[in-house]
N, C-alpha and C positions, 0 to 999 in steps of 0.2 A: 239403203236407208235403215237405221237405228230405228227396232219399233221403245216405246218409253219405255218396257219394263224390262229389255235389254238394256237399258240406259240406268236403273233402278236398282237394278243387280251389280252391275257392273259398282259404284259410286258404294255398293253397302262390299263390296266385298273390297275395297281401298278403303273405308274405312277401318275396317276388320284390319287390315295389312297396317294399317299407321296405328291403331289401338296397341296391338299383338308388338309391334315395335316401341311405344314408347313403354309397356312394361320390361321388356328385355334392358331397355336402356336404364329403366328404374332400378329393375334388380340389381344390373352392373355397378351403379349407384353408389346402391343400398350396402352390396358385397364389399367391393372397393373403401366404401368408411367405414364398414363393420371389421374389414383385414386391418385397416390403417389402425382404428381403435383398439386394436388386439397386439398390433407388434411396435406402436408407438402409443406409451400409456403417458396421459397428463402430466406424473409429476415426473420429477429427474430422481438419475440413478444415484442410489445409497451405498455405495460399500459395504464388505461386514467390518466393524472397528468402528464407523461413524451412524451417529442417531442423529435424526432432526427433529424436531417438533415445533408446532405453530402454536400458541395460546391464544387464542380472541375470551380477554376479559370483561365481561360488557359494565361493571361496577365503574371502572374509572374513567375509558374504557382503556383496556392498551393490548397491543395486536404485537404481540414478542417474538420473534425468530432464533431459534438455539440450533446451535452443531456442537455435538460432544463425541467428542474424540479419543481414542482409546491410546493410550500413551506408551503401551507394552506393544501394538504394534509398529511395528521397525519401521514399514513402507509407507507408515506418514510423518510428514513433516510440515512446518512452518516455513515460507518465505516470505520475501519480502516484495514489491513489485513496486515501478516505475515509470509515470508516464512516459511513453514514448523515448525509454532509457535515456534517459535526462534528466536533469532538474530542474531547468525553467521550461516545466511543458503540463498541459493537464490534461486529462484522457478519462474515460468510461473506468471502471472496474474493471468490466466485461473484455474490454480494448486490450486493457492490459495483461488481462490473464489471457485472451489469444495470444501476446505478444509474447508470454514466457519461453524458454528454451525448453526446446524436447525433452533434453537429457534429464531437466529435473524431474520427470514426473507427468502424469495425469492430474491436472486439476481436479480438485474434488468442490472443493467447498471455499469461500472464502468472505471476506468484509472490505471497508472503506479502511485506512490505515489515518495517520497523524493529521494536524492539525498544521495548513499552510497558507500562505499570503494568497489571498483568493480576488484582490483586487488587482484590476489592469495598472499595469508598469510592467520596468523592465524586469522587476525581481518576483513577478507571479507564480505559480508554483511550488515556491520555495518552500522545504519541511519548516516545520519550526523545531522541530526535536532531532536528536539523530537517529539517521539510517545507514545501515549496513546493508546491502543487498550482493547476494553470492559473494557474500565477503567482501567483497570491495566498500570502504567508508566514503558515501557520497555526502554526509548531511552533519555538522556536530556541531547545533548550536547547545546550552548545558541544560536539562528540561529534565524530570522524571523518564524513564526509558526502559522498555520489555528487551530483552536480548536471551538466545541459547546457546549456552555456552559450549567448548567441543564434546565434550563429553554431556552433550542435550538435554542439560538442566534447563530450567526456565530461572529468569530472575528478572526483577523488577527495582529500581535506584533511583536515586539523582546520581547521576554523573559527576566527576571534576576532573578537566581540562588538565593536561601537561603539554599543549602539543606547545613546541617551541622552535624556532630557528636561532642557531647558536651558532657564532662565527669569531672570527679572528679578537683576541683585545674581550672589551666586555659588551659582545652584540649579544645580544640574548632580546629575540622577538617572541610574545605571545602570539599564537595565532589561531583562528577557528578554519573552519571547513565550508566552500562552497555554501555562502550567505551574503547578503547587501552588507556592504563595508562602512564601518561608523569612518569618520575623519582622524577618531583617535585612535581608531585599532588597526590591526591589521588580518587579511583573509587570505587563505590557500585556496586557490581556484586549479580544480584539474579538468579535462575534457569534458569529463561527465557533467560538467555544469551546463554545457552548450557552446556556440561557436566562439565567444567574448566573453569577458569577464564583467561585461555590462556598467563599468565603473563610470564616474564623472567628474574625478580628484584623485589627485593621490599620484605616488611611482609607482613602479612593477618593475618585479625583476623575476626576467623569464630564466627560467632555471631549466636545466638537464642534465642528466643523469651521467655523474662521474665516475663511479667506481661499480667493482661489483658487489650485488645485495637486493634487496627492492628494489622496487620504482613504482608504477603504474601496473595492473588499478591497484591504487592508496587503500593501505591495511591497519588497523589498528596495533598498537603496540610495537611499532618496528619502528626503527633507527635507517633514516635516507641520508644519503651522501649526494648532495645536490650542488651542481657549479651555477656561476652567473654567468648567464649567456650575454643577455641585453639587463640593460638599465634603462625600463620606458618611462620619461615625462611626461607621455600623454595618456591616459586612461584608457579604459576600454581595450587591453590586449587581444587579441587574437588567440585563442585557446587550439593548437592541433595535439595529436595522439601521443608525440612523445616529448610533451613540456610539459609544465606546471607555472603556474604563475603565484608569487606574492605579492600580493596586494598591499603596503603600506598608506592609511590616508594621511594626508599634511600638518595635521596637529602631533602624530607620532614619528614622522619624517625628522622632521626636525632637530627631535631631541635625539636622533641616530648616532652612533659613531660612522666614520665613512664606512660607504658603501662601495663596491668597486666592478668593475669586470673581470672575470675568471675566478673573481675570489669564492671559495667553498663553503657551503653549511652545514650544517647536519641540523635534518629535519628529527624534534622526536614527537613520535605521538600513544605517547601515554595517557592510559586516564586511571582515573581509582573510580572502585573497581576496576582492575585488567580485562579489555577487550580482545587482548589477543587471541588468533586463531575462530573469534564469531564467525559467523554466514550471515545471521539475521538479526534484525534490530530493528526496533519502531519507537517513535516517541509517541507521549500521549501524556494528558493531566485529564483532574486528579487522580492519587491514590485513591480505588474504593476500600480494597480490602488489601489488612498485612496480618499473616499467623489468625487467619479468619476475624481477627477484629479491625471496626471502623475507626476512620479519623474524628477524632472529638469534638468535630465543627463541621457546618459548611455553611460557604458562603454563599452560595445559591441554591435559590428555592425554587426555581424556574425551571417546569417542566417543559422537554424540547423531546425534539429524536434523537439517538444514544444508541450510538456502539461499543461494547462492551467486549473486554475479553479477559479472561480467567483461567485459574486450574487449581488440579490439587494433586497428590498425589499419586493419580491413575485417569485423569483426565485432562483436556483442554477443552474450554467452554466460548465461544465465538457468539454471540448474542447482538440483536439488532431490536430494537423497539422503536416504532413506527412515532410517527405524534405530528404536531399539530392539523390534525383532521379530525376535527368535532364528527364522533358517532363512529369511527373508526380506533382513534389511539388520540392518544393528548400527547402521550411523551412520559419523561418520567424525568423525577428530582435525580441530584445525587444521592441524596440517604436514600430514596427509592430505588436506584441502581443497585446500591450497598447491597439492602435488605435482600434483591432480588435474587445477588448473584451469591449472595453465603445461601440463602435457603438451595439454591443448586445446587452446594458441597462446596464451592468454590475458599482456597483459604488464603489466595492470593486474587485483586481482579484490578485491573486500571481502564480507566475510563480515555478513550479514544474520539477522534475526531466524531461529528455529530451532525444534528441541524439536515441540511438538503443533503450530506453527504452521506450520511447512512444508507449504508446500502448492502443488502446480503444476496449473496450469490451461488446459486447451488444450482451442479450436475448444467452446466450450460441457461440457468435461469433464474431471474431477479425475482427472488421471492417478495420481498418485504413490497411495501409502497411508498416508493420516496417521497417527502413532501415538498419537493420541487415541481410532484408531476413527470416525471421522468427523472432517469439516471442522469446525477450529475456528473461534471467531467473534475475529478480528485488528482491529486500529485503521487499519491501510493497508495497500497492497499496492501491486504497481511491475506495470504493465500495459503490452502489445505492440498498439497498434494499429494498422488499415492508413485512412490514407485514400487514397480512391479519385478518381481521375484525374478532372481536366474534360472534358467530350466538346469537342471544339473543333470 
């Protein structure tokens, strides 16, 4: 028999033992989020070459995200990116910059890119301006357009179109690039569109590669030698690796000279300015800034969210302003954009996709606060990578 204060002792010396235990467990704890804190800090990794900075202005208010860029270093560059390397598909930022290829690089920093059909149909996705991405032209309807040229100038334009299909007699077709086809025009659909040319009228004429030169993936400024495989009646081709499709709709059918099987084209795809030899390209309206001065109008006074990109000559300026969140960010005008981005040096700057799509993204995290409420799912975005040095 247990006398009580054998039972007394017993019961204070287990308490002592589970005391003496849950601080050990506390310290471990304690250790454990103090190491985490120490070798995993809050914000993401900066480079040297790239600065960020946040503004919370409480006057208007507007809550601004900047990435400025050092332009004299070699191991950054601009690309381009694409949902789910497609063009009828829409994805994260985020998605798509895990999606990019090794070889370009280390993502560093990056935005939402152009301005695209955002409502459900078959043609959702779609850029509205052209894109270039690693060179290959997936996008060219005629819009204002940022491009670097081979020698990594930056430039900003409206476009004009030469691309054409030219063939026997007097065939001479205008044509655009991987877009919803009017009845009276005619579209070049290459893979990168997606499985179909998604049409609902019109002929097609699935073409491939006759001689040698180009072909796939479709580049600007070159000359294709393209034969007629098929002659489709029925819409909606089938898109695989090594065709192309043209898209004629029935109001321009018509007034065709014959069209035939086996017979040959030559694609050209020319623009003014010469696109040849780009990697990168994005559309976007309007112009903010040209030679650091603004447009002598706008038409919109309506403050929204606004992605913004810029440069001059020792910088590239990537900027995101948040808005419609009262007490947060309003957004900002376009002459506010302007103002914003000359006061940052900037002597070139165009205004980019916007609204729920604005989104900035740095070292693996979404800074800004979208006004969707979370990351929208976009068709491109304009990405900051570093490639890193050869050991020599």
């Amino acid at each position: 028999m247990v006398s009580p204060v054998s039972r007394g002792s017993k019961f204070k010396r287990l308490w002592l033992i589970r005391w003496f235990g849950c601080l050990v467990l506390l310290a471990m704890g304690f250790q454990a989020a103090w190491g985490q804190a120490i070798t995993t800090p809050p914000w993401p990794k900066v480079p040297a070459g790239i600065e960020y900075t946040h503004h919370r202005i409480g006057e208007n208010p507007w809550s601004i995200h900047i990435l400025k860029v050092d332009r004299t270093k070699q191991e950054f560059r601009l690309v381009s990116s694409m949902a789910r390397n497609r063009i009828f598909d829409l994805a994260p930022l985020s998605e798509q910059i895990k999606q990019l290829p090794k070889e370009l690089g280390e993502p560093v920093a990056g935005v939402n890119g152009d301005f695209f059909v955002i409502s459900a149909g078959p043609y959702r996705g779609d850029p509205l301006g052209l894109q270039i991405v690693r060179g290959e032209l997936v996008s060219f309807p005629v819009t204002v357009s940022f491009w670097i040229d081979p020698n990594g100038q930056p430039h900003k334009d409206e476009l004009v179109s030469r691309f054409q299909a030219i063939g026997p007699g007097d065939l001479n077709i205008p044509f655009s690039v991987n877009q919803e086809r009017p009845d009276d025009a005619a579209v070049l659909y290459t893979p990168t569109l997606g499985p179909s040319t998604r049409t609902t009228t019109g002929r097609e004429l699935v073409l491939e590669k006759c001689a040698e030169g180009p072909w796939l993936p479709l580049r600007a400024g070159v000359e294709i030698k393209a034969r007629v495989r098929v002659i489709n009646k029925k819409p909606d081709t089938p898109l695989t690796p090594d065709i192309m499709v043209l898209s004629i709709g029935p109001e321009l059918w018509k007034n065709q000279p014959e069209l035939r099987v086996g017979m040959v084209l030559t694609l050209t795809l020319a623009t003014i300015p010469d696109l040849q030899g780009v990697e990168t390209a994005l559309g976007g309206r309007p112009v903010l800034l040209t030679k650091g001065k603004t447009p002598p109008s706008w038409s919109n006074n309506a403050r929204h969210p606004r992605t913004m990109l810029g440069w001059n000559d020792k910088y590239f300026f990537l900027v995101v302003v948040d808005g419609r969140q009262p007490g947060l960010s309003y957004g900002m005008t376009f002459a506010e954009q302007a103002q914003w981005m000359k006061d940052l040096g900037c002597t070139e700057a165009l205004n980019i996709d916007g609204g729920g799509s604005s989104t900035f993204w740095l070292g693996g995290k979404i800074m800004n606060s979208p006004s969707d409420g979370r990351e929208r799912s976009i068709a491109n975005g304009l990405i900051v990578v570093q490639k890193k040095k050869e050991k020599e």
